[in-house]
HTML snippet that shows the backbone in 3Dmol.js (N, CA, C, O; Angstrom):
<script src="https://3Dmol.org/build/3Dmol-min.js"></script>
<div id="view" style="width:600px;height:400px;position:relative"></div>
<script>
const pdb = `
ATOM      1  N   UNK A   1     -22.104 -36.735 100.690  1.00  0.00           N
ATOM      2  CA  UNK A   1     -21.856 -38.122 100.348  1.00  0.00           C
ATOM      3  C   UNK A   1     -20.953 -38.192  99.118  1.00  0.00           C
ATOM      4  O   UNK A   1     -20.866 -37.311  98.263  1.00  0.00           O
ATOM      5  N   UNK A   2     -20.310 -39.320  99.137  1.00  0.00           N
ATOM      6  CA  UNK A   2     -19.358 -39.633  98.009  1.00  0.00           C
ATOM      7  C   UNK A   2     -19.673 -40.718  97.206  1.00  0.00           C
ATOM      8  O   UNK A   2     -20.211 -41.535  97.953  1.00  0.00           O
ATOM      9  N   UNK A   3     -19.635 -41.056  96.343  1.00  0.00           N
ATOM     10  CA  UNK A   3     -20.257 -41.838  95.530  1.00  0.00           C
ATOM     11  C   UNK A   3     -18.566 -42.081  94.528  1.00  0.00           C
ATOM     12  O   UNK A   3     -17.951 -41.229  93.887  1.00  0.00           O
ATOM     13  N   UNK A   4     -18.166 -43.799  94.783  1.00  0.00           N
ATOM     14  CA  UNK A   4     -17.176 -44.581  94.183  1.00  0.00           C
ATOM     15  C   UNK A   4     -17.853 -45.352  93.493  1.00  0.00           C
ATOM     16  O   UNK A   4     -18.901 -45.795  93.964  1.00  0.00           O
ATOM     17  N   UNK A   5     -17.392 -45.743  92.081  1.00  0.00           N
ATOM     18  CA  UNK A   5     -17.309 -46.849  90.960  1.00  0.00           C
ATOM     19  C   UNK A   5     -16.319 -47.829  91.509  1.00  0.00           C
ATOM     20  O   UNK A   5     -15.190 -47.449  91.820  1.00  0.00           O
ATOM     21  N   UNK A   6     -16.651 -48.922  91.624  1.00  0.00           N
ATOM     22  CA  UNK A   6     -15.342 -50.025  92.630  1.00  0.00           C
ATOM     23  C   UNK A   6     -15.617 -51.219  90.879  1.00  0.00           C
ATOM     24  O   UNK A   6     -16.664 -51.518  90.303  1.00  0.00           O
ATOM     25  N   UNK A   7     -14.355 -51.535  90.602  1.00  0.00           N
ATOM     26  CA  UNK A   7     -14.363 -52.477  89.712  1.00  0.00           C
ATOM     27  C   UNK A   7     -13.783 -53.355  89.868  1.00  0.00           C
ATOM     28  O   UNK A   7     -12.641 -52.983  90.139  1.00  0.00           O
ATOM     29  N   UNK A   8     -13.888 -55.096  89.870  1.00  0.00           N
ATOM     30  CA  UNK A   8     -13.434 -56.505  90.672  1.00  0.00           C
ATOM     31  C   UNK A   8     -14.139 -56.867  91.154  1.00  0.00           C
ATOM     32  O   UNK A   8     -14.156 -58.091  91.284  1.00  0.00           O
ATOM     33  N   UNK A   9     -15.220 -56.049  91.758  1.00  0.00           N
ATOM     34  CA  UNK A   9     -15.956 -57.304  92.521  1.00  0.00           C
ATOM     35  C   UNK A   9     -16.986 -58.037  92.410  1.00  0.00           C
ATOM     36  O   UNK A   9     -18.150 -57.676  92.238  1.00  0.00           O
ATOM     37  N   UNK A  10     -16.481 -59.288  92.528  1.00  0.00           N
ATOM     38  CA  UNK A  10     -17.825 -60.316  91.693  1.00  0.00           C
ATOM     39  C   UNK A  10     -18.048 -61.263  93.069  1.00  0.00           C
ATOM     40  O   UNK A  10     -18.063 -62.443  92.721  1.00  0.00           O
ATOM     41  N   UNK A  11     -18.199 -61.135  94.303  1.00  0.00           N
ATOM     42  CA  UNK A  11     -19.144 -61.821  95.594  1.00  0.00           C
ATOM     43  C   UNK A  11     -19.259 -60.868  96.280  1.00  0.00           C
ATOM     44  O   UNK A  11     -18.996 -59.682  96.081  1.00  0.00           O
ATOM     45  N   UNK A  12     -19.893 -61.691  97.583  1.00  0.00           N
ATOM     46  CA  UNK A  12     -20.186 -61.255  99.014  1.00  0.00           C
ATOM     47  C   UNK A  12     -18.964 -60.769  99.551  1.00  0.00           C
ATOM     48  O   UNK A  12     -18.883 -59.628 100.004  1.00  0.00           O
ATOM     49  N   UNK A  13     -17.970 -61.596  99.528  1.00  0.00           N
ATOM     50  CA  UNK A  13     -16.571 -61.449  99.772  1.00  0.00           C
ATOM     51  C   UNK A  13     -16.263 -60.546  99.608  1.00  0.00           C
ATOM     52  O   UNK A  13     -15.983 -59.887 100.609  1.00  0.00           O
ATOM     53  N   UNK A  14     -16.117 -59.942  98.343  1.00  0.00           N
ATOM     54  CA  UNK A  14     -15.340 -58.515  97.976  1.00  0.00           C
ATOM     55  C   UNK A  14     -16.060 -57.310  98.206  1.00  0.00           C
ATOM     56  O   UNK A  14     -15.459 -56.241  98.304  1.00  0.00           O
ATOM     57  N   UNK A  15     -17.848 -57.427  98.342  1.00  0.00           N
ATOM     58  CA  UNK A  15     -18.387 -56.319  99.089  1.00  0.00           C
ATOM     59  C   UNK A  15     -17.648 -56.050 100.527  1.00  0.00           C
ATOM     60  O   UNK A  15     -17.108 -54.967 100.754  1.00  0.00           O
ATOM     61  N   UNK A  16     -17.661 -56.854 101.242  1.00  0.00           N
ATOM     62  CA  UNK A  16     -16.827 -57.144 102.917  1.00  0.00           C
ATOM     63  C   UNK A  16     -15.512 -56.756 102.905  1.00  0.00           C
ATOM     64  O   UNK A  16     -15.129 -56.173 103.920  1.00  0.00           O
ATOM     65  N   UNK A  17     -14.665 -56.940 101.955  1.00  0.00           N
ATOM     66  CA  UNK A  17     -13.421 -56.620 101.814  1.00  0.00           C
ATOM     67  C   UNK A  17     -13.450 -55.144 101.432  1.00  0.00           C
ATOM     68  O   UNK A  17     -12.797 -54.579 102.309  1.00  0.00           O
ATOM     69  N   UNK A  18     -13.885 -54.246 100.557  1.00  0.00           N
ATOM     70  CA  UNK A  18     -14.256 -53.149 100.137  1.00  0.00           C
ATOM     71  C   UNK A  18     -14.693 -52.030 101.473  1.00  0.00           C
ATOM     72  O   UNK A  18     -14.056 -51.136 102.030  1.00  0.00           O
ATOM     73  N   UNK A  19     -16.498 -52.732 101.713  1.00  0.00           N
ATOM     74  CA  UNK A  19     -16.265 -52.008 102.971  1.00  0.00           C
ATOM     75  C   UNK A  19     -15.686 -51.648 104.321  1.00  0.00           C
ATOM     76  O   UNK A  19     -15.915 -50.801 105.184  1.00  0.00           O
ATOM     77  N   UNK A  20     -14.888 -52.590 104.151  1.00  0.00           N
ATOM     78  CA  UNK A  20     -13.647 -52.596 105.559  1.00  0.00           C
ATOM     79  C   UNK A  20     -13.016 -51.746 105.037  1.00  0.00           C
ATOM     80  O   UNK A  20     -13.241 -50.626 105.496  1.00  0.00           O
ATOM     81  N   UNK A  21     -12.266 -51.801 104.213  1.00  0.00           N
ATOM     82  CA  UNK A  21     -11.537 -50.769 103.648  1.00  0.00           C
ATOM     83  C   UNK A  21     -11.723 -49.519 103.260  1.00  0.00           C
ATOM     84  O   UNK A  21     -10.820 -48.733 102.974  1.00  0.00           O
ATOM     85  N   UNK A  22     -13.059 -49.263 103.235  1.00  0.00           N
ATOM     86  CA  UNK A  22     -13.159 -47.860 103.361  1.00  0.00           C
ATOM     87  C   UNK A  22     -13.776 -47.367 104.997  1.00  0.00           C
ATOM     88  O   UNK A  22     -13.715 -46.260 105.534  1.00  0.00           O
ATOM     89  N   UNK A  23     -14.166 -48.218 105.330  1.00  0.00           N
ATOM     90  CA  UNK A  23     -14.647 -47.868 106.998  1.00  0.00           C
ATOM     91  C   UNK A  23     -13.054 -47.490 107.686  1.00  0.00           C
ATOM     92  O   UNK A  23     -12.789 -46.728 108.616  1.00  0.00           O
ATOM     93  N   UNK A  24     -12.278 -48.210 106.965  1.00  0.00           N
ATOM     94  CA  UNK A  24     -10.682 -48.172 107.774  1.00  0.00           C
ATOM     95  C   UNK A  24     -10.007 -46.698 107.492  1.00  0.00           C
ATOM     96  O   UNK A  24      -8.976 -46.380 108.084  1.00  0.00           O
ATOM     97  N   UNK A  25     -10.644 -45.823 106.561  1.00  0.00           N
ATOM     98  CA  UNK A  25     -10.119 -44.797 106.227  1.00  0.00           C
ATOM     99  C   UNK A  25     -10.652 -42.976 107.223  1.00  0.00           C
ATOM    100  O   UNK A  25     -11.810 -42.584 107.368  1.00  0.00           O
ATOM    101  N   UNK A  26      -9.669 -42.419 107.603  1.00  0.00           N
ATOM    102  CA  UNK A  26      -9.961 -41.630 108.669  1.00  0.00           C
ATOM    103  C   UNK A  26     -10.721 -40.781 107.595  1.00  0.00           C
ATOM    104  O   UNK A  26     -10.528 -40.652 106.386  1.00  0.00           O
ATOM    105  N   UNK A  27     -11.800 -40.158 108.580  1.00  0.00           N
ATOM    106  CA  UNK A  27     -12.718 -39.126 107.913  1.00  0.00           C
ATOM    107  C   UNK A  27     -14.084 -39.416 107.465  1.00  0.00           C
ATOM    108  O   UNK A  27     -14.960 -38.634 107.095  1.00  0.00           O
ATOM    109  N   UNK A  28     -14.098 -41.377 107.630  1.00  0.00           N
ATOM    110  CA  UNK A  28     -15.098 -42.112 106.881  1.00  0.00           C
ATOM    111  C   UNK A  28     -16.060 -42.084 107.937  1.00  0.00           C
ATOM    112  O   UNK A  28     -15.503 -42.657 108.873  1.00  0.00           O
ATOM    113  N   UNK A  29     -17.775 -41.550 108.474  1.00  0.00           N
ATOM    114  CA  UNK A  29     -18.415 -41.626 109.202  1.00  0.00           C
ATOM    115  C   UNK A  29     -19.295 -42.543 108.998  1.00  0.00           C
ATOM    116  O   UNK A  29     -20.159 -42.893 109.801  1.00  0.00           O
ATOM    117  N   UNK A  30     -19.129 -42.925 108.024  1.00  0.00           N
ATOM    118  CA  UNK A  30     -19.985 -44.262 107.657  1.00  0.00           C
ATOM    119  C   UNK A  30     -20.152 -44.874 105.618  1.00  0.00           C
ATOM    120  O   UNK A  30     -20.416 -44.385 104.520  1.00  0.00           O
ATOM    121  N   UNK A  31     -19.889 -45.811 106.058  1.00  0.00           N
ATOM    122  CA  UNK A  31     -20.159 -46.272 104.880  1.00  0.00           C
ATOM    123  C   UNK A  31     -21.494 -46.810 104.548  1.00  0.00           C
ATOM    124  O   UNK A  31     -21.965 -47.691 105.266  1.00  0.00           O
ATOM    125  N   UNK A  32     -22.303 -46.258 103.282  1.00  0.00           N
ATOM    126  CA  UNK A  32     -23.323 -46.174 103.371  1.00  0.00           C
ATOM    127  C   UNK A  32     -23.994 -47.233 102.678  1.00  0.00           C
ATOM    128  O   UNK A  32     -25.119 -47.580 103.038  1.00  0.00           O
ATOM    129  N   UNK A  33     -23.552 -47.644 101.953  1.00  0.00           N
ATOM    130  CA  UNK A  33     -23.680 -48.532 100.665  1.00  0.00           C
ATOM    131  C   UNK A  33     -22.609 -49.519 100.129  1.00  0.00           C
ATOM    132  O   UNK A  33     -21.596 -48.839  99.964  1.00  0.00           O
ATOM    133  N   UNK A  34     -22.412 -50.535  99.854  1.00  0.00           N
ATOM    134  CA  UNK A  34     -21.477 -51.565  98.744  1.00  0.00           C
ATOM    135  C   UNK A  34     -22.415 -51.977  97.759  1.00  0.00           C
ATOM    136  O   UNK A  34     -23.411 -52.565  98.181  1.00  0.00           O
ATOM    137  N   UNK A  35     -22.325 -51.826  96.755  1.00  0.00           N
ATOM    138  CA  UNK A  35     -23.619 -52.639  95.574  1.00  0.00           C
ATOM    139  C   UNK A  35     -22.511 -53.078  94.621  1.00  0.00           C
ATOM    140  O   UNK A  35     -21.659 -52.431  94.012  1.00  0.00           O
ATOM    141  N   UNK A  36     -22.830 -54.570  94.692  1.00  0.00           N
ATOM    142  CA  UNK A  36     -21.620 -55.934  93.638  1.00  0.00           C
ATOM    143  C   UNK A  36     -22.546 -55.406  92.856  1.00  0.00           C
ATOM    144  O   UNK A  36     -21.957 -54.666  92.068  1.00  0.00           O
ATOM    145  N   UNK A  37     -24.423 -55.388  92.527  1.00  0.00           N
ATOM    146  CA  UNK A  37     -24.971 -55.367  91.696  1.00  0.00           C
ATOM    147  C   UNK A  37     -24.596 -53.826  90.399  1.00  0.00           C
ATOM    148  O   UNK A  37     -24.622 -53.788  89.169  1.00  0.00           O
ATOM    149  N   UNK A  38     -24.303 -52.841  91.383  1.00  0.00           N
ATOM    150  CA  UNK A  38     -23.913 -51.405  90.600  1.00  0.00           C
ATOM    151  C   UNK A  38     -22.724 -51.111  90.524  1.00  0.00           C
ATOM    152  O   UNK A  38     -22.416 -50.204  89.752  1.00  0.00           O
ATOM    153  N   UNK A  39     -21.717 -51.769  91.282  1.00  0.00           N
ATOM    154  CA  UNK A  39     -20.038 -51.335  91.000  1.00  0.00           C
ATOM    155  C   UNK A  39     -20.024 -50.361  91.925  1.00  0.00           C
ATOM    156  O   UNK A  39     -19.335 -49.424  91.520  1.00  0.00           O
ATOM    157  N   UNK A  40     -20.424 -50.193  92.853  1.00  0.00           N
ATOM    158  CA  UNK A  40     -20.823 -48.860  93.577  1.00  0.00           C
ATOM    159  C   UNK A  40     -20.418 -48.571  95.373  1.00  0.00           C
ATOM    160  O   UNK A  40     -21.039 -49.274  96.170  1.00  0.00           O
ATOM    161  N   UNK A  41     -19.976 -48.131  95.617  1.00  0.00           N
ATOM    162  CA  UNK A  41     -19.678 -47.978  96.901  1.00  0.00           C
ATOM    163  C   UNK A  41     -20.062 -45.792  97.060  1.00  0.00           C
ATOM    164  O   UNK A  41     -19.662 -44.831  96.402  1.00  0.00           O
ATOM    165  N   UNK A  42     -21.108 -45.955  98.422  1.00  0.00           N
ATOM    166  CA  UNK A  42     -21.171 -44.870  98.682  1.00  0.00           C
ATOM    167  C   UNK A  42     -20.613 -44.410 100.210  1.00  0.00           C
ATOM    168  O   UNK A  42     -20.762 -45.128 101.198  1.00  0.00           O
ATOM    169  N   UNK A  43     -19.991 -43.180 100.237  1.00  0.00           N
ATOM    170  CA  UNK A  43     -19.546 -43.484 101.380  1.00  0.00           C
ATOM    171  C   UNK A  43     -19.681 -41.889 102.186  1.00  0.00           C
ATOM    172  O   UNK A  43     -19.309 -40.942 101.492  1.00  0.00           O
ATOM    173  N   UNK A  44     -20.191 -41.563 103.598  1.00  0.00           N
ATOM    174  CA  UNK A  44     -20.564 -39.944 104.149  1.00  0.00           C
ATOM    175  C   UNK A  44     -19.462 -39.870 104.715  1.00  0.00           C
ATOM    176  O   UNK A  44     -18.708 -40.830 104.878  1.00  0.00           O
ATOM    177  N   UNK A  45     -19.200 -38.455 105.161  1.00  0.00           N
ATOM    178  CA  UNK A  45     -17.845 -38.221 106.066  1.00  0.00           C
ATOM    179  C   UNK A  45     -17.251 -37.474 105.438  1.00  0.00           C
ATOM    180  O   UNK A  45     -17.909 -37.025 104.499  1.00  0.00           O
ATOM    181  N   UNK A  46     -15.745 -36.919 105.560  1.00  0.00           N
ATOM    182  CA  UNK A  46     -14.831 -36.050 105.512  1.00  0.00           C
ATOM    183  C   UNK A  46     -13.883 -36.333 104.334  1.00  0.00           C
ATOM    184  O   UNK A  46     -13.364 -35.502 103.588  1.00  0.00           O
ATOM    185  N   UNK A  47     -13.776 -37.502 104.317  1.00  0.00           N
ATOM    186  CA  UNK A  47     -11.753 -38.711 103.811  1.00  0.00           C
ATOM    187  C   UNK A  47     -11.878 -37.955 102.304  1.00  0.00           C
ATOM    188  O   UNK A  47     -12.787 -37.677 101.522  1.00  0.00           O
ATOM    189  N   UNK A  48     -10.485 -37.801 102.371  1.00  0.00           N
ATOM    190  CA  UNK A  48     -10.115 -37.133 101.400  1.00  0.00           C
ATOM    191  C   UNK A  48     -10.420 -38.422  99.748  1.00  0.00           C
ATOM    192  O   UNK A  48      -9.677 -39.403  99.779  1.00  0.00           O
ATOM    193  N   UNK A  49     -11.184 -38.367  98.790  1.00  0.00           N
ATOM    194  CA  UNK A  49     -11.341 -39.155  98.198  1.00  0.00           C
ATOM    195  C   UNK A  49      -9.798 -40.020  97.227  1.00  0.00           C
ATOM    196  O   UNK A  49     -10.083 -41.121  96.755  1.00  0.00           O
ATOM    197  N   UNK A  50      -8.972 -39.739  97.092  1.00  0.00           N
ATOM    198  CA  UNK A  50      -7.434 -40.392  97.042  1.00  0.00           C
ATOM    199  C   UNK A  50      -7.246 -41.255  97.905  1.00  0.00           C
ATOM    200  O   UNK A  50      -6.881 -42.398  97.630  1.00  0.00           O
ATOM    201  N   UNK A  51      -7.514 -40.745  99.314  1.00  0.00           N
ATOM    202  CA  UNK A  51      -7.230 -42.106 101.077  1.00  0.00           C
ATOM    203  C   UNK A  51      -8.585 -42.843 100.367  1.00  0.00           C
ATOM    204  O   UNK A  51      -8.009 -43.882 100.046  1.00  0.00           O
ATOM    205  N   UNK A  52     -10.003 -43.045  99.887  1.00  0.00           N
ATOM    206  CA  UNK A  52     -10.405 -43.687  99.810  1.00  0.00           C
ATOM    207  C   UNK A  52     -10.060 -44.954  98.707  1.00  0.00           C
ATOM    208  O   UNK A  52      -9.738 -46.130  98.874  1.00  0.00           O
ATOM    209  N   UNK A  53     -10.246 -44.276  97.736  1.00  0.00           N
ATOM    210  CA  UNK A  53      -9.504 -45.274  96.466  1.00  0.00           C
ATOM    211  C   UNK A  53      -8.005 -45.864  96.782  1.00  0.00           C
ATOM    212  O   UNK A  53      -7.577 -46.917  96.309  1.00  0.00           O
ATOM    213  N   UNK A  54      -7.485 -45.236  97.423  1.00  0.00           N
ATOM    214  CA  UNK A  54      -6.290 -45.691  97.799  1.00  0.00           C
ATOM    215  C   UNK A  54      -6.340 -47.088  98.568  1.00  0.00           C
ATOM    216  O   UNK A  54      -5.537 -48.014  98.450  1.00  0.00           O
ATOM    217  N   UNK A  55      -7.625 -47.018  99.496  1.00  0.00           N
ATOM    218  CA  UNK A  55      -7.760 -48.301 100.267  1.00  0.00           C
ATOM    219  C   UNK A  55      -8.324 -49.506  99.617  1.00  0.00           C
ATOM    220  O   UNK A  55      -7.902 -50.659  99.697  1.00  0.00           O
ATOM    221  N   UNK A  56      -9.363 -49.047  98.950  1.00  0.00           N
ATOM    222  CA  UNK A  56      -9.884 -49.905  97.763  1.00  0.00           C
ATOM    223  C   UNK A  56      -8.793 -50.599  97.071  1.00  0.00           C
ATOM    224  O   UNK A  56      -8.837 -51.827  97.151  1.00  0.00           O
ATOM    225  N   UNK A  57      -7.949 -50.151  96.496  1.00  0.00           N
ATOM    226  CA  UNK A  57      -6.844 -50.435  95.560  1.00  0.00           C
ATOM    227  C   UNK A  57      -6.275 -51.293  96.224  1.00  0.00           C
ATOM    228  O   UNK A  57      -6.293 -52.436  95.765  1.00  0.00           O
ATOM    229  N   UNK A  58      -5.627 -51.062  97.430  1.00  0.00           N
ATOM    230  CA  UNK A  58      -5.075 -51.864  98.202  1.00  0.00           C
ATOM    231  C   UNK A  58      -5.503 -53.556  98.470  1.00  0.00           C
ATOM    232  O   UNK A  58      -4.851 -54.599  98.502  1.00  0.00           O
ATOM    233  N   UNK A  59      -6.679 -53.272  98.608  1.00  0.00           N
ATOM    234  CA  UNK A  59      -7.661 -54.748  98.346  1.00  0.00           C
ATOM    235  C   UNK A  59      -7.575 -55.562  97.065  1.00  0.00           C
ATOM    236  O   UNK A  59      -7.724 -56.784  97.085  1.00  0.00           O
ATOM    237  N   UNK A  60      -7.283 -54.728  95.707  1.00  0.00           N
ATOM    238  CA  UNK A  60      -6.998 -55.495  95.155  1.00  0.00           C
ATOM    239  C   UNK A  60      -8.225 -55.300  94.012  1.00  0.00           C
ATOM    240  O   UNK A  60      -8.507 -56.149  93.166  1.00  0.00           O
ATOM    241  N   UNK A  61      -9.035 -53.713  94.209  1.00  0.00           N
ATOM    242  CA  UNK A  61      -9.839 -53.479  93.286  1.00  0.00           C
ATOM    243  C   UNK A  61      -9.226 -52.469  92.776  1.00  0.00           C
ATOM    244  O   UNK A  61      -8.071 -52.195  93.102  1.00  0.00           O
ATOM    245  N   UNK A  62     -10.087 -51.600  91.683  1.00  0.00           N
ATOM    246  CA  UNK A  62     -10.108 -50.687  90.788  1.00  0.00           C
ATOM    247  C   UNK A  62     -11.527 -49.573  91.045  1.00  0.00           C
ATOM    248  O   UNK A  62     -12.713 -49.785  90.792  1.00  0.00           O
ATOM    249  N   UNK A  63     -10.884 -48.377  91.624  1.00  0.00           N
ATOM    250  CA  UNK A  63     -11.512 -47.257  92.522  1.00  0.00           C
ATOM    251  C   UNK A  63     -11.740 -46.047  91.392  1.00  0.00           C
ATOM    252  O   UNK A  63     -11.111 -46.053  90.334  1.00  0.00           O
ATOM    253  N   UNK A  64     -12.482 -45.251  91.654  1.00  0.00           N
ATOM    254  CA  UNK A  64     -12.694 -44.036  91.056  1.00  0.00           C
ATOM    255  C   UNK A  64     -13.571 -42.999  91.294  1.00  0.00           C
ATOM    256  O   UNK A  64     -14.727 -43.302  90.998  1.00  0.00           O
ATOM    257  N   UNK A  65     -13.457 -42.100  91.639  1.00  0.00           N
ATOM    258  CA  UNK A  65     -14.689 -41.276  91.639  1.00  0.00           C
ATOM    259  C   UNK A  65     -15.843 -41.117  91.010  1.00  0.00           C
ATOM    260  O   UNK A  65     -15.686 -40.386  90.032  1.00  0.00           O
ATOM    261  N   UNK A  66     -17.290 -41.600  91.182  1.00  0.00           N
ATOM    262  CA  UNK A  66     -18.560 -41.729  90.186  1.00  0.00           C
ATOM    263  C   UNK A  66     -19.120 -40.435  89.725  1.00  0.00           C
ATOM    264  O   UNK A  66     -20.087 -40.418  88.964  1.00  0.00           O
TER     265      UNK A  66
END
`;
const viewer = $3Dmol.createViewer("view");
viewer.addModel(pdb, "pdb");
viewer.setStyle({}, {cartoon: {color: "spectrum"}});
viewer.zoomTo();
viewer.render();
</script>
């Protein structure tokens, strides 16, 4: 498992937007977690963690490895 710090998101909205975006990334077998409450996105699978933050970013957050 991979464990992301996601920073921006303050609703429901941007959990939904987040996890699309990492479900959209090849290698991703599941996304396991979004927490607005922890900044937190966990995610199982393969994806190279760069394609993940990369997608995040794209949305319009601030990604990082936890």
């Amino acid at each position: 498992m991979l464990k992301l710090k996601v920073d921006g998101m303050n609703c429901g909205h941007c959990v939904k937007s987040v996890t699309e975006a990492l479900a959209g990334v090849a290698g991703v077998r599941k996304v396991v977690e979004v927490s607005l409450e922890r900044g937190e996105a966990v995610i199982e699978g393969s994806a190279e963690p760069a394609l993940l933050i990369a997608a995040v970013e794209e949305r319009g957050f601030e990604a990082k490895v936890a």
